[in-house]
MMTF fields as JSON, N, C-alpha, C and O atoms, coordinates in Angstrom:
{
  "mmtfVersion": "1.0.0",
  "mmtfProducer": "UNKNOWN",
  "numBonds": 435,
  "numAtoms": 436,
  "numGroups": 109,
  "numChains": 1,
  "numModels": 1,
  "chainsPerModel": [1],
  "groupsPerChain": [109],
  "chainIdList": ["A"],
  "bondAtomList": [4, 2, 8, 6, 12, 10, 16, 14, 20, 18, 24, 22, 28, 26, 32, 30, 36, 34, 40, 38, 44, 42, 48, 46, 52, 50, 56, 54, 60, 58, 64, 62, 68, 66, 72, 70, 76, 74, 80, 78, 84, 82, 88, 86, 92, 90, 96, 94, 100, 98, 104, 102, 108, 106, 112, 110, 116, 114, 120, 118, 124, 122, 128, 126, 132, 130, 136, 134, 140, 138, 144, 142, 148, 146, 152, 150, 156, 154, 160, 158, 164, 162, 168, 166, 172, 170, 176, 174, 180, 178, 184, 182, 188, 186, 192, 190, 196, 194, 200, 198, 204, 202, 208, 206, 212, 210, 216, 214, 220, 218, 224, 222, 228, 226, 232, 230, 236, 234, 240, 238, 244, 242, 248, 246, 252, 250, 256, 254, 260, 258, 264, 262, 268, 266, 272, 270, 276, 274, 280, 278, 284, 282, 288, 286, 292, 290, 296, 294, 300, 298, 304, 302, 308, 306, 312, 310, 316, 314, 320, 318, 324, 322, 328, 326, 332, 330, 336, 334, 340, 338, 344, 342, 348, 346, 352, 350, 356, 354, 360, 358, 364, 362, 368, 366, 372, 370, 376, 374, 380, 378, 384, 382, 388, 386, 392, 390, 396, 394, 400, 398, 404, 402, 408, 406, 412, 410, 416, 414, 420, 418, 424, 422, 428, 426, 432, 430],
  "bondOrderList": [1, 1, 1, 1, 1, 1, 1, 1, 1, 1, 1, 1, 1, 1, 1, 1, 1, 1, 1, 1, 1, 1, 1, 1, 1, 1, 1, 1, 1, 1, 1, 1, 1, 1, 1, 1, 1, 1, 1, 1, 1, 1, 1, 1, 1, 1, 1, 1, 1, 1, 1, 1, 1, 1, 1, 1, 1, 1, 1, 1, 1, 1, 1, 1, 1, 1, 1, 1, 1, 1, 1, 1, 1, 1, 1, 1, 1, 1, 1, 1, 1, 1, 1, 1, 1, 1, 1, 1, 1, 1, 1, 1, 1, 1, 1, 1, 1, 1, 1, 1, 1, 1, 1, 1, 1, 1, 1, 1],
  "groupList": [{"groupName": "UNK", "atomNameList": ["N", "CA", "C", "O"], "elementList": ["N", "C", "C", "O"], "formalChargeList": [0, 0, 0, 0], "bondAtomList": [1, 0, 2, 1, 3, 2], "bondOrderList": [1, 1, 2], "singleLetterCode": "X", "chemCompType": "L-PEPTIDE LINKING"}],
  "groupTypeList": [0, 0, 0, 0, 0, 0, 0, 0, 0, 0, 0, 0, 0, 0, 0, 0, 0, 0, 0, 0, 0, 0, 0, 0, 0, 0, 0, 0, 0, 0, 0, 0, 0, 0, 0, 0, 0, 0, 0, 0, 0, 0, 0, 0, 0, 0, 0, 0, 0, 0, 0, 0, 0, 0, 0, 0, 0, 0, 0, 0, 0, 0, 0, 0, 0, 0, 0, 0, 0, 0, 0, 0, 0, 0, 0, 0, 0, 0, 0, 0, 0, 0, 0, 0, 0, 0, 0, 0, 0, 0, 0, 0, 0, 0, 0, 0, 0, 0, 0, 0, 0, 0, 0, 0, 0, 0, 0, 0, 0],
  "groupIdList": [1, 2, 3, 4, 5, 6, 7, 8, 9, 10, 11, 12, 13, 14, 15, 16, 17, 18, 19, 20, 21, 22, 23, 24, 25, 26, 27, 28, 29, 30, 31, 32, 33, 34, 35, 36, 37, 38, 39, 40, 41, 42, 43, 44, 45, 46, 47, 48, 49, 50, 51, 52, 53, 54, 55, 56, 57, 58, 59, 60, 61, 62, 63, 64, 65, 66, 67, 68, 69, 70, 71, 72, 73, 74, 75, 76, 77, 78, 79, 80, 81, 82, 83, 84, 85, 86, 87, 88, 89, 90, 91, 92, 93, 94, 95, 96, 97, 98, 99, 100, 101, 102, 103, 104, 105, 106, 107, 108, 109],
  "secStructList": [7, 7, 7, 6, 6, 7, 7, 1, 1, 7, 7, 7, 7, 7, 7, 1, 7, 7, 7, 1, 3, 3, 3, 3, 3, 3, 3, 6, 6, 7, 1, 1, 7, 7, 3, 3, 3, 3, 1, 1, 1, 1, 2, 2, 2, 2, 2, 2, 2, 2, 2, 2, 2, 6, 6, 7, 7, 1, 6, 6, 3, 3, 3, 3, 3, 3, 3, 7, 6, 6, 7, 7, 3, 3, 7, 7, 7, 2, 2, 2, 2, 2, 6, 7, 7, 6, 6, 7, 3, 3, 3, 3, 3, 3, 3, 3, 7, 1, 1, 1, 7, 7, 3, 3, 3, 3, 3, 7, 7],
  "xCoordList": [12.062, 12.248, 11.256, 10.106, 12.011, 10.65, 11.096, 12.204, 9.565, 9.654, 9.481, 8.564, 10.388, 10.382, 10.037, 10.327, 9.329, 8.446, 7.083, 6.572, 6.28, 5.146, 4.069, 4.353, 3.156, 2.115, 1.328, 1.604, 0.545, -0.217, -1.254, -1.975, -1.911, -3.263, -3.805, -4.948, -2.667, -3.078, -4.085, -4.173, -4.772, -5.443, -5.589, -6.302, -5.095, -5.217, -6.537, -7.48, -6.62, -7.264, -8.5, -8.006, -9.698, -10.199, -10.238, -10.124, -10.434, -10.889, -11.874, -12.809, -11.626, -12.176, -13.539, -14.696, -13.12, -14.166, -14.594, -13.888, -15.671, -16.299, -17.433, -18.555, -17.129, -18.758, -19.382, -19.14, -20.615, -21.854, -22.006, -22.566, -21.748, -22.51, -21.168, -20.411, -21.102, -20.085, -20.717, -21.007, -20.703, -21.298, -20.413, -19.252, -20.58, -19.766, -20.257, -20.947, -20.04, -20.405, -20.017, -19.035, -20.658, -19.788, -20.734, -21.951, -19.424, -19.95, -20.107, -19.623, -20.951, -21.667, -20.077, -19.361, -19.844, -18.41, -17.525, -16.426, -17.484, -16.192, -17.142, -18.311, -15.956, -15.991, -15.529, -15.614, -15.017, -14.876, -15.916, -16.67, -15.804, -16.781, -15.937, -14.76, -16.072, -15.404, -15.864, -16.993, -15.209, -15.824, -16.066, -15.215, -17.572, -18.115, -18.355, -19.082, -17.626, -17.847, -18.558, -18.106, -20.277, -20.7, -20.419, -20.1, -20.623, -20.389, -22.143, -22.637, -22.566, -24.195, -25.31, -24.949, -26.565, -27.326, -28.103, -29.037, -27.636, -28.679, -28.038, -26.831, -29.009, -28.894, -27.817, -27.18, -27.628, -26.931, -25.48, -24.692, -25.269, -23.655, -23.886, -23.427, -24.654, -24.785, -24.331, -23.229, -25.206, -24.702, -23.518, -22.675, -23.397, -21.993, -20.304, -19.217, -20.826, -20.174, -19.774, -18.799, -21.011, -20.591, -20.285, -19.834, -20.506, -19.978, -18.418, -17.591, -18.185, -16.629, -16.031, -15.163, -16.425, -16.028, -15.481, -14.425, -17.07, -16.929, -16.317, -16.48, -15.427, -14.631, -15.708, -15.178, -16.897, -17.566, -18.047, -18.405, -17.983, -18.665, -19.949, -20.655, -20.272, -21.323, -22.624, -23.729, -22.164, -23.488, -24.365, -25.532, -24.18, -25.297, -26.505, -27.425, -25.643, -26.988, -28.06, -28.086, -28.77, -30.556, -31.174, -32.162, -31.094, -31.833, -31.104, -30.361, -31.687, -30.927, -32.354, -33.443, -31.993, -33.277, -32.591, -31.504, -33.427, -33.396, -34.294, -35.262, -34.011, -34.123, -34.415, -33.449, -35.528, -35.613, -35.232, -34.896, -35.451, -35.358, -36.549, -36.487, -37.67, -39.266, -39.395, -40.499, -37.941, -38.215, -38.764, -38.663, -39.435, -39.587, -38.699, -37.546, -39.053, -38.283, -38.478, -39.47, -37.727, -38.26, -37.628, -36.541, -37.622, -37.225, -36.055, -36.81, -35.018, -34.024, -33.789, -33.12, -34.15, -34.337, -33.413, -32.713, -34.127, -32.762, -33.215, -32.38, -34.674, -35.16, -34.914, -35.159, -34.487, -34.082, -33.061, -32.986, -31.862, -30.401, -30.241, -29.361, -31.437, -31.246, -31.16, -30.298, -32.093, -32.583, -31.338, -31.428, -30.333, -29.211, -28.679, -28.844, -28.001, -27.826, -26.009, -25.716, -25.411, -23.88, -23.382, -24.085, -22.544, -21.67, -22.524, -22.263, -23.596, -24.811, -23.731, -22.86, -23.86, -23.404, -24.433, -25.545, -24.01, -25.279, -24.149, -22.926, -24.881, -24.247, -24.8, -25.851, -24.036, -24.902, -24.677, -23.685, -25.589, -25.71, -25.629, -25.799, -25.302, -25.286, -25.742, -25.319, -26.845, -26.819, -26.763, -27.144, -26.529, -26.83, -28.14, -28.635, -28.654, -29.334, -28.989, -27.838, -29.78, -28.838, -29.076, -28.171, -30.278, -30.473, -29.348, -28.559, -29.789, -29.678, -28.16, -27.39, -27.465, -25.946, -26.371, -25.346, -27.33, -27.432, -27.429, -27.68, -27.186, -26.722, -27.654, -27.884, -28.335, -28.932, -28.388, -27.604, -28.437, -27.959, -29.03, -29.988, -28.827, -29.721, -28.751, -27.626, -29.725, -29.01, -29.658, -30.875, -29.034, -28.971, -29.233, -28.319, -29.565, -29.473, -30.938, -31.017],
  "yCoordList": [38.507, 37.117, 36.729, 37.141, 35.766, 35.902, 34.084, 33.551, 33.44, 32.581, 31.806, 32.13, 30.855, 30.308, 28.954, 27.941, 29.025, 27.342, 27.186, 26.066, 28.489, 28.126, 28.648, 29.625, 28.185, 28.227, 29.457, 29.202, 30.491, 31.196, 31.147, 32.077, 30.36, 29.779, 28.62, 28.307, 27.726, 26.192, 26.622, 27.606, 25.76, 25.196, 23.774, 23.038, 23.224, 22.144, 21.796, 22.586, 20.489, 19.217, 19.078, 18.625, 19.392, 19.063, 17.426, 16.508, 17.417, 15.626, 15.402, 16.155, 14.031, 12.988, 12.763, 13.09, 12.223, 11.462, 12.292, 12.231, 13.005, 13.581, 12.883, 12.864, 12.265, 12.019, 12.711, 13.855, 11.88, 13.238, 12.464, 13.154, 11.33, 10.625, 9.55, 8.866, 9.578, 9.266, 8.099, 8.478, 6.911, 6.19, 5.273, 5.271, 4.603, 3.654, 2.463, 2.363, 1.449, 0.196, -1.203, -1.86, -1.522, -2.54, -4.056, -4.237, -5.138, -6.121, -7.262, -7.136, -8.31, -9.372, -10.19, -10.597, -10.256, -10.942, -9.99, -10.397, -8.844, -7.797, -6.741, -6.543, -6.406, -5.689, -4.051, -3.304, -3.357, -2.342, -2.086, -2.884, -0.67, -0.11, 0.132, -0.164, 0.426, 0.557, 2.296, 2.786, 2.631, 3.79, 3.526, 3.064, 3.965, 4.026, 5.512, 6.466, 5.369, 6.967, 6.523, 5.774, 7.475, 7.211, 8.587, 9.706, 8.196, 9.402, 9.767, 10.834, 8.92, 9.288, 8.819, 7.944, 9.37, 9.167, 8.161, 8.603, 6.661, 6.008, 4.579, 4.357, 3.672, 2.091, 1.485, 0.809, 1.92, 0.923, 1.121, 0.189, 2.284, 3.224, 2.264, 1.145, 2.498, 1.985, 0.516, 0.247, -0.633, -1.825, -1.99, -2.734, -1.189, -1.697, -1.407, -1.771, -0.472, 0.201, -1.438, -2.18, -1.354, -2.541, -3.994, -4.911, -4.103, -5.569, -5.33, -6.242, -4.266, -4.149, -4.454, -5.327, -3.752, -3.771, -4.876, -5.137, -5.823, -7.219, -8.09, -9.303, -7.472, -8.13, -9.282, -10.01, -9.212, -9.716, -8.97, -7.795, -9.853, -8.801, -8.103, -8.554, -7.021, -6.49, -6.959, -6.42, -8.074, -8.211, -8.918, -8.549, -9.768, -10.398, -10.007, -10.56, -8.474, -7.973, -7.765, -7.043, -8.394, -8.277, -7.678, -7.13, -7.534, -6.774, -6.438, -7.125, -4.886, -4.286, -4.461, -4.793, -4.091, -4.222, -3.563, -3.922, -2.588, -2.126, -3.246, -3.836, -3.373, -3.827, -2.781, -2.067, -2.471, -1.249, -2.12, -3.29, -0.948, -1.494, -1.919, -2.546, -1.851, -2.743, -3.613, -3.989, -4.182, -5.487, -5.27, -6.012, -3.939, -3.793, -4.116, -3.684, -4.682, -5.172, -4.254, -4.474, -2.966, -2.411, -2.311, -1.871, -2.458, -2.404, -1.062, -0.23, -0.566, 0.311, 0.699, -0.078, 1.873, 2.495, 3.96, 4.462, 4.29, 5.599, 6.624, 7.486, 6.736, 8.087, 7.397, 8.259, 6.148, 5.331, 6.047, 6.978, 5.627, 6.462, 7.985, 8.651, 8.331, 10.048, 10.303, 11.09, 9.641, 10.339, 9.668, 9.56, 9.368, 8.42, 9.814, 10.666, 10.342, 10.803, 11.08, 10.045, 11.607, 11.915, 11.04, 11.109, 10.258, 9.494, 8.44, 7.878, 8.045, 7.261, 5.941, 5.578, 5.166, 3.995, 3.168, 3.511, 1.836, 0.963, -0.819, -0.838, -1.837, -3.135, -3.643, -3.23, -4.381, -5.067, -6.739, -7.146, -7.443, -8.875, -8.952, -8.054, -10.381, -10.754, -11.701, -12.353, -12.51, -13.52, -14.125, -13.181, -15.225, -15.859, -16.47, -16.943, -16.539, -17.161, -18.89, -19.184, -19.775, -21.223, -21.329, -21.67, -21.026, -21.148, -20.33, -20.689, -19.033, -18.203, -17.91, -17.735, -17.808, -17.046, -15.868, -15.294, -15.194, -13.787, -13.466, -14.38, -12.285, -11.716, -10.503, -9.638, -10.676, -9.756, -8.787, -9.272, -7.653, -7.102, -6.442, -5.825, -6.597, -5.992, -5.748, -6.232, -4.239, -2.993, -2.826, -2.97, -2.428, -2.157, -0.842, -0.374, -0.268, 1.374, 1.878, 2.977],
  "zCoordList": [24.353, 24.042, 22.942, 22.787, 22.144, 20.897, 21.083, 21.148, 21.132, 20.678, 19.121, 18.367, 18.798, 17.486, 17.109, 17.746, 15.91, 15.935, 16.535, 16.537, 17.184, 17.829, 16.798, 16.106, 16.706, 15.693, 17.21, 18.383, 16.89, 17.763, 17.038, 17.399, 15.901, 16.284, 16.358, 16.025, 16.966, 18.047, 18.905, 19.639, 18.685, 20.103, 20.73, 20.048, 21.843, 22.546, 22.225, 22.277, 21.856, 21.634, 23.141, 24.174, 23.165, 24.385, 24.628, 23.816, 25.997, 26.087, 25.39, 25.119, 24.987, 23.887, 24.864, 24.6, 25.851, 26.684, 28.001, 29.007, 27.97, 29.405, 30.08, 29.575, 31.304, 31.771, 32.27, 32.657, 32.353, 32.772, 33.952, 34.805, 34.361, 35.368, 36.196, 35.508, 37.454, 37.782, 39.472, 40.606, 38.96, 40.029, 40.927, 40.517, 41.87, 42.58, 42.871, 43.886, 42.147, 42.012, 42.888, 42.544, 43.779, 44.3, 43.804, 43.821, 43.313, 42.514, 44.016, 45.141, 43.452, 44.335, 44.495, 43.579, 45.915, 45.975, 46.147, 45.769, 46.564, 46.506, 48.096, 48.427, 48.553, 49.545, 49.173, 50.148, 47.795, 47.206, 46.227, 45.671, 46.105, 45.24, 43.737, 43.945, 42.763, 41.867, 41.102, 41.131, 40.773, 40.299, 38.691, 37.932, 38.286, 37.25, 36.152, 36.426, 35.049, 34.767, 33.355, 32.488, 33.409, 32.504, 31.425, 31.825, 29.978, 28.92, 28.574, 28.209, 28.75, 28.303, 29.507, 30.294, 29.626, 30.702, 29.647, 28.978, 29.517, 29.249, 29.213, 29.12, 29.3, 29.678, 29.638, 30.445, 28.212, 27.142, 27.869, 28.028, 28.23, 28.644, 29.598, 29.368, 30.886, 32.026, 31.955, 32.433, 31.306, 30.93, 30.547, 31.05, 29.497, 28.816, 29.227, 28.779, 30.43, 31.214, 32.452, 32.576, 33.057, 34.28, 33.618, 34.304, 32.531, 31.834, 31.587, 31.602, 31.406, 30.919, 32.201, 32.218, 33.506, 34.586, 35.143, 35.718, 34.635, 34.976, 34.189, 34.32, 33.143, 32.286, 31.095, 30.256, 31.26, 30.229, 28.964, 28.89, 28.03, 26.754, 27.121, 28.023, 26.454, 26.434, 25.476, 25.42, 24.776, 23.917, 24.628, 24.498, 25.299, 25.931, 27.337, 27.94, 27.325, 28.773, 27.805, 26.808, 28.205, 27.973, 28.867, 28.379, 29.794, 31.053, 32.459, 33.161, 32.629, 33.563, 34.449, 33.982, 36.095, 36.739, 38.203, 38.653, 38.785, 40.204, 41.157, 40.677, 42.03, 43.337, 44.189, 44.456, 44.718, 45.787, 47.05, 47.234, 47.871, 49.385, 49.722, 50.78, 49.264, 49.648, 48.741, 48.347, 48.15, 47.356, 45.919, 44.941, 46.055, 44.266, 43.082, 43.078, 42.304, 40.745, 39.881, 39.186, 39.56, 38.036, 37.081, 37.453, 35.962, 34.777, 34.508, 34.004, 34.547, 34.328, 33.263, 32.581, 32.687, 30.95, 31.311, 32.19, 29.583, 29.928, 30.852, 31.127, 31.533, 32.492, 33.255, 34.099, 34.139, 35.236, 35.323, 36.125, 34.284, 34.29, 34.474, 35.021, 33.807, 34.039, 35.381, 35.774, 36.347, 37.539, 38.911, 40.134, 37.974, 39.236, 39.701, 38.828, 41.001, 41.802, 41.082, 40.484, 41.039, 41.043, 41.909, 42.917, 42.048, 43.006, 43.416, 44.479, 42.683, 43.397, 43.929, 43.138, 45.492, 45.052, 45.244, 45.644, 44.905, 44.693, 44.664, 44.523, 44.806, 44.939, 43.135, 42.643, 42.562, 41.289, 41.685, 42.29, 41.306, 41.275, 39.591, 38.767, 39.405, 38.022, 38.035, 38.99, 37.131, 36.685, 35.538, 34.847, 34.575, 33.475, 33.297, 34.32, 32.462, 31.557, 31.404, 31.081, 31.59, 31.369, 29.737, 28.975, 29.343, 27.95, 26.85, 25.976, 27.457, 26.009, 26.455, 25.511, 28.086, 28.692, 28.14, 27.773, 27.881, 28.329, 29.62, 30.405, 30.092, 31.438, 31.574, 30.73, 33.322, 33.894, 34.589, 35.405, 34.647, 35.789, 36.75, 36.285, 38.109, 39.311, 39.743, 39.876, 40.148, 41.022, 41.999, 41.886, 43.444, 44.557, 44.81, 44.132, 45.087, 45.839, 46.532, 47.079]
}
């Protein structure tokens, strides 16, 4: 059988988009988690990632922030993001800004 019309040095197109980081998000007001797939281990993905989620633009997160379980507040950068767990889940709160409507995000886990 001979096939005709096939090029034998194609190669399929890999995926465009792979993540490295794959989290489960449940938003303030929702009883589901959402699944989060990040492409890069750093903030900006992370943010711009859960604003889409939340159907808001991404320009206005100014600050991401963990919440521990002893109440600690820390600041969330890109070695924050590195060290998230595969499947991490976690709750996010949002708030605004009254001044500027920039948007915070705090994380749960």
């Amino acid at each position: 059988m001979e096939l005709v019309g096939v090029d034998p040095t194609y190669v399929p197109a890999a995926r465009k988009r792979k993540s490295v980081l794959a989290i489960y998000a449940r938003f303030q007001g929702e009883s589901i988690h959402r699944a989060i797939y990040l492409e890069q281990l750093a903030v900006s993905d992370l943010a711009g990632k859960l604003a889409q989620r939340l159907e808001m633009p991404t320009g206005p997160v100014v600050e991401v922030v963990r919440r521990t379980k002893k109440g600690v507040t820390v600041r969330v950068d890109d070695s924050v993001v590195a060290q998230l767990e595969d499947e991490q889940d976690m709750e996010v709160e949002w708030a605004f800004s009254d001044e500027s409507g920039a948007l915070t995000l705090c994380l749960h886990y």
